[in-house]
GUMI-915189 format. One record per residue (C-alpha): x, y, z. Coordinates in nm, 3 decimals, padded with zeros to 5 digits. Layout:
% GUMI-915189
<rec X="X" Y="Y" Z="Z"/>
...
% end
This chain:
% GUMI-915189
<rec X="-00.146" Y="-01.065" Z="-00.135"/>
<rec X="-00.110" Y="-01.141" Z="00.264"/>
<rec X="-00.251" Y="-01.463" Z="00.432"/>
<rec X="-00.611" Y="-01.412" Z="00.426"/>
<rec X="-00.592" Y="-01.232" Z="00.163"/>
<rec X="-00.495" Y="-01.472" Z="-00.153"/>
<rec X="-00.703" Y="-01.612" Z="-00.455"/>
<rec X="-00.803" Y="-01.837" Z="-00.239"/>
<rec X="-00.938" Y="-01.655" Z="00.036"/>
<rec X="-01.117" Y="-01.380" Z="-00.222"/>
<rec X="-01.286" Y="-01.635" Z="-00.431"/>
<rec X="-01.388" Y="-01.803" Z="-00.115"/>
<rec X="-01.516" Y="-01.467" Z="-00.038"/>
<rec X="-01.667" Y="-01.407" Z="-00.361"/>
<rec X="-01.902" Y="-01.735" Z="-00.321"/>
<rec X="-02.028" Y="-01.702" Z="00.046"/>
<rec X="-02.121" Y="-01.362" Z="00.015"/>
<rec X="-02.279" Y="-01.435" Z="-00.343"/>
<rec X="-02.509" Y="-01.725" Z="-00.183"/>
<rec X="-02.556" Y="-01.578" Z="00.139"/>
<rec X="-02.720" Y="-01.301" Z="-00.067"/>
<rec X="-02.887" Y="-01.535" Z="-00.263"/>
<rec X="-03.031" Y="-01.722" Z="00.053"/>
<rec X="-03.124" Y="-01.462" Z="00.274"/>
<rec X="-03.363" Y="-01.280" Z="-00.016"/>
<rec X="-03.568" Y="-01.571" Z="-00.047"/>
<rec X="-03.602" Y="-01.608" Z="00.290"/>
<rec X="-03.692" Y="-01.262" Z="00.339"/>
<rec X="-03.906" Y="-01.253" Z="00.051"/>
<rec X="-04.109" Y="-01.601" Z="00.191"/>
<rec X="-04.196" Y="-01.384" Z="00.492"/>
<rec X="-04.089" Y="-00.985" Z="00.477"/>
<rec X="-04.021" Y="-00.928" Z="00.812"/>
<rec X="-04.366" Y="-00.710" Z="00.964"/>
<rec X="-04.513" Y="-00.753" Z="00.640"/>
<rec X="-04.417" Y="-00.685" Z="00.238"/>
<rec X="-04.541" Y="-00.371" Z="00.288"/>
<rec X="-04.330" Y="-00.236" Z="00.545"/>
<rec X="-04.009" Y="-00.281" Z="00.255"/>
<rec X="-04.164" Y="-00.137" Z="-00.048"/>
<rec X="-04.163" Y="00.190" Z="-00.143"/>
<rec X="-04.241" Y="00.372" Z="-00.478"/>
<rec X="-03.984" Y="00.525" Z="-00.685"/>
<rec X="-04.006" Y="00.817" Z="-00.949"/>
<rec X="-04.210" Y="00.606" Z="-01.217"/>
<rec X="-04.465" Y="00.487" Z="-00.988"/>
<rec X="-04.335" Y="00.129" Z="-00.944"/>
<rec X="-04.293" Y="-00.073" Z="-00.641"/>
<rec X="-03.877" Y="-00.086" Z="-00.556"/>
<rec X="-03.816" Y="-00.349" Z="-00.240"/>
<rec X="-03.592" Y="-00.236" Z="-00.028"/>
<rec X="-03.527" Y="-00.661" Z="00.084"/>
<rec X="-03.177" Y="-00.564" Z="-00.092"/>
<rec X="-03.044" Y="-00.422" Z="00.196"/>
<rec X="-03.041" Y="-00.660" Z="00.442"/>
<rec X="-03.005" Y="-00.981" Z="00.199"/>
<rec X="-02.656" Y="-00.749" Z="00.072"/>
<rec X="-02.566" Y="-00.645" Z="00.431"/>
<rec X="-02.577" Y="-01.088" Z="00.531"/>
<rec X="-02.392" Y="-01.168" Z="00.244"/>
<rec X="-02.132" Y="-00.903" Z="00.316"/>
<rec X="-02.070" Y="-01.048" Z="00.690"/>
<rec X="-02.093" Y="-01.427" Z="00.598"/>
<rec X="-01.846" Y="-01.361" Z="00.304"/>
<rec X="-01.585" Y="-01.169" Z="00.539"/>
<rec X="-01.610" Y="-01.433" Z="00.821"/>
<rec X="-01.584" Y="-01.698" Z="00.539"/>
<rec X="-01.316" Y="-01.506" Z="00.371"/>
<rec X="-01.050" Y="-01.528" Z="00.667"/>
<rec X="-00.813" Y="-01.279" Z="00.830"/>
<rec X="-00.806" Y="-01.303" Z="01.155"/>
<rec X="-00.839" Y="-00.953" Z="01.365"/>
<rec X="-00.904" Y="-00.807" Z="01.052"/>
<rec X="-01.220" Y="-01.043" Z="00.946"/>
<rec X="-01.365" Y="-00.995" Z="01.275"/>
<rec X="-01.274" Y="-00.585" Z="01.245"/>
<rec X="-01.466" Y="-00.588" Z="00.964"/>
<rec X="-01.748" Y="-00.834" Z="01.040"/>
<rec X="-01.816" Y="-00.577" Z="01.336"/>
<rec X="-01.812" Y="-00.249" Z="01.129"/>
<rec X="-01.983" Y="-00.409" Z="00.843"/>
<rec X="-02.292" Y="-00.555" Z="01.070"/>
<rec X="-02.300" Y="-00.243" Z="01.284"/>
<rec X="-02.341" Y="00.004" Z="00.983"/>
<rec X="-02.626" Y="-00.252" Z="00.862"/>
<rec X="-02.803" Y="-00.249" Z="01.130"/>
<rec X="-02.836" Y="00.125" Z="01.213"/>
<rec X="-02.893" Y="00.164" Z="00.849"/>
<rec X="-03.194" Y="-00.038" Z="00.907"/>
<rec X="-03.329" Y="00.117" Z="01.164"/>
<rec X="-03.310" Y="00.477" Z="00.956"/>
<rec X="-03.443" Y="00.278" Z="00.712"/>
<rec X="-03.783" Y="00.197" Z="00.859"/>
<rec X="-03.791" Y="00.399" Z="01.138"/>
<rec X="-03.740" Y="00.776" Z="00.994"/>
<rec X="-04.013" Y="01.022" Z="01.052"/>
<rec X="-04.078" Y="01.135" Z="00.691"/>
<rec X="-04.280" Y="01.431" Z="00.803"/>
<rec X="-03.978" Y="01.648" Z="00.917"/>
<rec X="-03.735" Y="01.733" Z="00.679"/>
<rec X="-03.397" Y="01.687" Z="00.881"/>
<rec X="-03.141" Y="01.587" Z="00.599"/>
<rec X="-02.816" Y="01.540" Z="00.533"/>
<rec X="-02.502" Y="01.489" Z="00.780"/>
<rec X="-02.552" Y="01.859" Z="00.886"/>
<rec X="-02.912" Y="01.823" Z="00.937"/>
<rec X="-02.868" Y="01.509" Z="01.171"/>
<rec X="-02.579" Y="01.644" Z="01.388"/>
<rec X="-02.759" Y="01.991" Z="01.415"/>
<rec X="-03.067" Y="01.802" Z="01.565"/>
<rec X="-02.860" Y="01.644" Z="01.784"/>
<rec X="-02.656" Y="01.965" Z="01.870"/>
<rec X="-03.033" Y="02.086" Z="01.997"/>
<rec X="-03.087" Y="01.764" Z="02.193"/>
<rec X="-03.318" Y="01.604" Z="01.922"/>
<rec X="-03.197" Y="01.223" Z="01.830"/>
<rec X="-03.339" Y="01.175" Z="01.513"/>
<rec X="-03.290" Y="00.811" Z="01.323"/>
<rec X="-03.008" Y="00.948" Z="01.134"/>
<rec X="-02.877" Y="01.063" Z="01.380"/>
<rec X="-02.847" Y="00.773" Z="01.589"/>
<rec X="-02.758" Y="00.608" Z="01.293"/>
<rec X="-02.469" Y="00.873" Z="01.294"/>
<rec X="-02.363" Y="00.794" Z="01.656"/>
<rec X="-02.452" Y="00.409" Z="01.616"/>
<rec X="-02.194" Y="00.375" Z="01.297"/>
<rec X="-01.925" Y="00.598" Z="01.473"/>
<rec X="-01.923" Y="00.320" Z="01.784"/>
<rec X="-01.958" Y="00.024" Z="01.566"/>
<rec X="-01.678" Y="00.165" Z="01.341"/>
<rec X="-01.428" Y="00.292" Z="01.635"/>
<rec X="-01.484" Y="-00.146" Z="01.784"/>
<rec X="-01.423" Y="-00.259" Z="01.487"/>
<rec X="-01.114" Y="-00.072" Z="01.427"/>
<rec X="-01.020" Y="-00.126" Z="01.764"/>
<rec X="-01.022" Y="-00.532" Z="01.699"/>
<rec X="-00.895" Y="-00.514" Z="01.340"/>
<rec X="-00.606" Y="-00.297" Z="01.380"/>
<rec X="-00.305" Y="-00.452" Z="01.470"/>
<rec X="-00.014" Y="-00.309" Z="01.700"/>
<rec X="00.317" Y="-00.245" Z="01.493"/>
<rec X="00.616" Y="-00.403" Z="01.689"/>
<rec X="00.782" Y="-00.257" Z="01.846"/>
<rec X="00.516" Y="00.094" Z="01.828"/>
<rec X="00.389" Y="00.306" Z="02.133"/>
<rec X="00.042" Y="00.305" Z="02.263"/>
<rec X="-00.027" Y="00.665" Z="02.107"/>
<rec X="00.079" Y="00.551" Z="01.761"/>
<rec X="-00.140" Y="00.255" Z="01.818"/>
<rec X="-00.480" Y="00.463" Z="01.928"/>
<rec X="-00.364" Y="00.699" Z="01.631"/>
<rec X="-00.428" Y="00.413" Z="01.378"/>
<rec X="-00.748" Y="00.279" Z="01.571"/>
<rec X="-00.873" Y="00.627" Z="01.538"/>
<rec X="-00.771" Y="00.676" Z="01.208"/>
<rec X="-00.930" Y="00.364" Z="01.078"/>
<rec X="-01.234" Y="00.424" Z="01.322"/>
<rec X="-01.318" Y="00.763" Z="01.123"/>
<rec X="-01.236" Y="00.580" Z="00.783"/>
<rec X="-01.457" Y="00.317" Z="00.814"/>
<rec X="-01.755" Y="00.531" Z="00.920"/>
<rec X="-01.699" Y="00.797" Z="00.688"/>
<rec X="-01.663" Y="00.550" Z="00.370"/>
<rec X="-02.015" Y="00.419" Z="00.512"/>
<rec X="-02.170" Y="00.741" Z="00.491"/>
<rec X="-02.016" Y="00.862" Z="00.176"/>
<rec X="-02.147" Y="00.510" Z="-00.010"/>
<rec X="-02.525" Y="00.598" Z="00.105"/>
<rec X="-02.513" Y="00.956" Z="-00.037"/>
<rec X="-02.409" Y="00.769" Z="-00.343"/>
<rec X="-02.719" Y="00.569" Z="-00.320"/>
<rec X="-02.932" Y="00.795" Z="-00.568"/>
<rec X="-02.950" Y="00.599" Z="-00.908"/>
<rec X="-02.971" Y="00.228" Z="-00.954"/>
<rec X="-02.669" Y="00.060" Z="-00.921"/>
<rec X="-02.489" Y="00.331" Z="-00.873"/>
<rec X="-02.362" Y="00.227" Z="-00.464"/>
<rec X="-02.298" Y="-00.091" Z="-00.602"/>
<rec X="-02.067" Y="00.007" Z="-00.878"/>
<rec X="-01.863" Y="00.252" Z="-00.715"/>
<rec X="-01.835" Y="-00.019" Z="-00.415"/>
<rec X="-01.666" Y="-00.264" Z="-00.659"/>
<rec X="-01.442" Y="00.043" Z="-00.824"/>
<rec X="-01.319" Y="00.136" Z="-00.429"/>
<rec X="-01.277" Y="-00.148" Z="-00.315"/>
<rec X="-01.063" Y="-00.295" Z="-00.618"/>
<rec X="-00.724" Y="-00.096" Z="-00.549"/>
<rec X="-00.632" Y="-00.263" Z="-00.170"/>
<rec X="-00.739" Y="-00.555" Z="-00.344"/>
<rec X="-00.397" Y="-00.660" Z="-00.360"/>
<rec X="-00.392" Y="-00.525" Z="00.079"/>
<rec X="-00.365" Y="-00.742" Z="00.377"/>
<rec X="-00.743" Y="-00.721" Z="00.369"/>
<rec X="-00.804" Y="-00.812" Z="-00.029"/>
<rec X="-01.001" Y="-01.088" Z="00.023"/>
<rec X="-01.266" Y="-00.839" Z="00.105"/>
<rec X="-01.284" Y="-00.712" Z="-00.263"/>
<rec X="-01.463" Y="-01.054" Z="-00.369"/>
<rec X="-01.715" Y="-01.016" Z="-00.053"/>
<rec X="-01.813" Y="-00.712" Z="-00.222"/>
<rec X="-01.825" Y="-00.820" Z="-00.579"/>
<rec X="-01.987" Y="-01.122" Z="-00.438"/>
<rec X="-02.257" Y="-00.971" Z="-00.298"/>
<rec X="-02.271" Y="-00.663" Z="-00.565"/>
<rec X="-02.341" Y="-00.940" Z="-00.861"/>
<rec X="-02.614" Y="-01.070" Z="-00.710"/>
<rec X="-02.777" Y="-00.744" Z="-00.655"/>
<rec X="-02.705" Y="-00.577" Z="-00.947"/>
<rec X="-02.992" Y="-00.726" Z="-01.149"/>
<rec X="-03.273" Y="-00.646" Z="-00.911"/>
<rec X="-03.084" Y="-00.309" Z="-00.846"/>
<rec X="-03.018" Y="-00.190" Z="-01.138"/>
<rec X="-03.416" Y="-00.309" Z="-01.322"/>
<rec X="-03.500" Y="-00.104" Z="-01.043"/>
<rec X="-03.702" Y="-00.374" Z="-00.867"/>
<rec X="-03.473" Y="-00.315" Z="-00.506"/>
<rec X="-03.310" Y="-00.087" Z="-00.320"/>
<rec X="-03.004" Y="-00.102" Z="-00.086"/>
<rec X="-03.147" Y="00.152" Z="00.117"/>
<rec X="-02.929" Y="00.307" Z="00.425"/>
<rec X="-02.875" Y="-00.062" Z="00.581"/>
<rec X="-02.746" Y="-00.223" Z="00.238"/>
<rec X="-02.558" Y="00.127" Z="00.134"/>
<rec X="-02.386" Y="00.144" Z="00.477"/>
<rec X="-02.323" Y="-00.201" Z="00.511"/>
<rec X="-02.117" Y="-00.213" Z="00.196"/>
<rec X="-01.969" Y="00.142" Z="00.246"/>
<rec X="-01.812" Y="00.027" Z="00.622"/>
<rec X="-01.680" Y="-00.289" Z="00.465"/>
<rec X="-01.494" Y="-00.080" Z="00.190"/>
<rec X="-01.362" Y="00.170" Z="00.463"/>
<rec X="-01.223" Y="-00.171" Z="00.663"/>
<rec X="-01.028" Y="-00.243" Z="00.348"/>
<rec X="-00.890" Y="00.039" Z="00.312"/>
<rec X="-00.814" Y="00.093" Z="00.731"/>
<rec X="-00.676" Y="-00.253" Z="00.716"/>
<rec X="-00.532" Y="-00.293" Z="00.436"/>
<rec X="-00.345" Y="00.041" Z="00.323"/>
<rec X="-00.054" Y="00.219" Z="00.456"/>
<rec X="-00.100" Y="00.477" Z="00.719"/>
<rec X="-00.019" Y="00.765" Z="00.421"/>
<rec X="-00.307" Y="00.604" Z="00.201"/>
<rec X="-00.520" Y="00.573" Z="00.465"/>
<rec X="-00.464" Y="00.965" Z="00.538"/>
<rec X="-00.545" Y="01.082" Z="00.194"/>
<rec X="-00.831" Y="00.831" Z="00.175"/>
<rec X="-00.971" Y="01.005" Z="00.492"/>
<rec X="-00.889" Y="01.344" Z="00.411"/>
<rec X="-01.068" Y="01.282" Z="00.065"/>
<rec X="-01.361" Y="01.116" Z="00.221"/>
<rec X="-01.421" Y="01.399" Z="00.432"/>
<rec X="-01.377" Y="01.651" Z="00.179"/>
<rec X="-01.644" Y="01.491" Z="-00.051"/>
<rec X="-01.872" Y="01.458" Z="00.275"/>
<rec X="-01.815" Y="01.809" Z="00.326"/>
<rec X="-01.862" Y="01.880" Z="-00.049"/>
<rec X="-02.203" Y="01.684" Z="-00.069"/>
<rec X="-02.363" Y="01.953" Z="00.194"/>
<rec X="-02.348" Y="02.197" Z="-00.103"/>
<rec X="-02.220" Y="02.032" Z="-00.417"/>
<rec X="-02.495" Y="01.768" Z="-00.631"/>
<rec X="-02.259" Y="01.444" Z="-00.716"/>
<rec X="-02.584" Y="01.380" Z="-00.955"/>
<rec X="-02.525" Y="01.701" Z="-01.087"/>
<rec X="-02.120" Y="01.654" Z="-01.146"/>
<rec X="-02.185" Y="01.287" Z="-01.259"/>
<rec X="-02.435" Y="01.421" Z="-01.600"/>
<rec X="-02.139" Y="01.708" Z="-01.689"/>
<rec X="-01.917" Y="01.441" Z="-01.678"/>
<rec X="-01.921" Y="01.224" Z="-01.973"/>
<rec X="-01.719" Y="00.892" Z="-01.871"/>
<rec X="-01.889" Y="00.910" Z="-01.481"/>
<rec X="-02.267" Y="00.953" Z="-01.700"/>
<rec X="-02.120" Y="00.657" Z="-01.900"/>
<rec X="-02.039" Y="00.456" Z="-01.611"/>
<rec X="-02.338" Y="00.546" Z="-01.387"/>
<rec X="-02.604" Y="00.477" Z="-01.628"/>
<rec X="-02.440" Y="00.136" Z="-01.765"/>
<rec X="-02.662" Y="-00.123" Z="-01.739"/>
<rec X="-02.935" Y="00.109" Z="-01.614"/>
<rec X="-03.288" Y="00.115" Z="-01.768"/>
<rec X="-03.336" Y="00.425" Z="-01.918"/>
<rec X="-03.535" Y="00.736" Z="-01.783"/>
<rec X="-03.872" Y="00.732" Z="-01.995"/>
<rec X="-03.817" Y="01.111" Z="-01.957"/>
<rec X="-03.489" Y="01.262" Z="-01.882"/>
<rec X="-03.609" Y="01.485" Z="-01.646"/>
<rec X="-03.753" Y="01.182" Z="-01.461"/>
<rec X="-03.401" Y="01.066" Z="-01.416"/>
<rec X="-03.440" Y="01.111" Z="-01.020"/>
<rec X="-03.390" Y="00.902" Z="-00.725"/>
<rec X="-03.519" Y="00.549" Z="-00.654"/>
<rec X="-03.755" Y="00.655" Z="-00.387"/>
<rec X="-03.880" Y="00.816" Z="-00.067"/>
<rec X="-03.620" Y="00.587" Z="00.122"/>
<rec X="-03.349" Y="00.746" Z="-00.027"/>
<rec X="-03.183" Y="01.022" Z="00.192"/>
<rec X="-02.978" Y="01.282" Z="-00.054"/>
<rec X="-02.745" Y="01.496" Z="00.009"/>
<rec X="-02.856" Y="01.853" Z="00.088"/>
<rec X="-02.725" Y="01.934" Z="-00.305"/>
<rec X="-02.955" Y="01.660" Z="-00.432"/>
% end
């Protein structure tokens, strides 16, 4: 592993992100930030699901990569990671629930008609924090020309962002953003930017309890948040092949969600149902087996 990026640095990593998790839910939950109310929303059985995960994930996930080290890279990712929380949030509490624009199509059509809706300034808001953050984590090969350079920045720009929104239209079942977090993040692990693989299984294990009981929620601020910080491994960690294929297989299953369910493909496929439903209470009905709540924004194949 490269400097910042040793057992050192990801169990360092591992532990600030863990309590800053820890610390920031129980402040939040002291005093919910315009009221309890304003975070809870009901999911498919009729219980109350807090959606104080999110930002208490989204803290934990910055603190851990600041604490974690790196350099350009730390910062890179500090900035894509708090950016992609933040508009997350906003969608988050924010959204007009009585129109029915969904979906990355559905956002960037409104916006093609001169409607900004909350997703999609959350679109354009995660784009902008994603291209600065590449633009400060990516570092200039020696010896390289300033077109190779922007290349990269651009590269790892789209990566980031995309990863963010391809975690949140994961975000359907409990515990499922968190798990395939942990299961992206674990092959740069080894990456100049490794030490971000025990931010995010920092931050995941505290979580996973409340997420997966189905107490909390990430919602678009946690999902995103741990999304862009998985995209900044990869963009700053990974060769510029493996960060091609990541991208091009990003956008594909972006593309794919518009018409494909990854719900759907998940319950044909026995090891992903195996997988996605471990530690998960079980559906008193299977055909109750839906999505957390109302805060939830599916795919147009959901």
């Amino acid at each position: 592993m490269a400097r910042g990026s040793g057992v050192g640095a990801l169990l360092r990593g591992a532990l600030v992100a863990a309590a800053g998790t820890t610390l920031v839910r129980r402040v939040l939950d002291t005093d919910p930030p315009g009221g309890a109310a304003r975070w809870t929303r009901t999911n498919h059985r009729g219980e109350p699901v807090s959606m104080l995960e999110g930002p208490a994930v989204a803290a934990g996930l910055v603190a851990g990569t600041l604490a974690a080290g790196g350099g350009r890279q730390r910062a890179g990712a500090a900035v894509a990671t708090a950016g992609a929380a933040a508009f997350g949030l906003v969608d988050d509490l924010a959204e007009d629930t009585s129109t029915r624009v969904k979906g990355l199509r559905g956002h960037l059509g409104a916006l093609a008609e001169g409607r900004l809706t909350t997703g999609g300034l959350k679109v354009l808001g995660i784009g902008a924090t994603a291209l600065a953050g590449a633009a400060v984590g990516t570092a200039r090969r020696p010896g390289g020309h300033a077109a190779g350079h922007l290349l990269d920045v651009a590269v790892n720009g789209a990566l980031v962002a995309g990863t963010a929104n391809l975690l949140n239209l994961l975000d359907l079942r409990p515990g499922r953003a968190l798990k395939a977090s942990a299961a992206l993040s674990l092959p740069v692990v080894c990456g100049a930017a490794g030490a971000g693989t025990g931010v995010v299984l920092g931050a995941a294990a505290v979580a996973a309890p409340g997420d997966l009981a189905e107490r909390d929620m990430l919602g678009d601020g946690g999902a995103n948040a741990l999304g862009a910080l998985v995209g900044a491994q990869w963009a700053f960690g990974a060769s510029r092949p493996a960060r091609l294929a990541a991208l091009a297989s990003v956008v594909g299953l972006t593309l794919a969600s518009e018409r494909v369910s990854f719900s759907a493909v998940i319950e044909r496929t026995p090891w992903l149902r195996a997988a996605d439903g471990w530690g998960r209470r079980p559906a008193e009905n299977p055909a109750d087996d839906q999505e957390q709540g109302p805060a939830r924004e599916p795919a147009a194949g959901e």
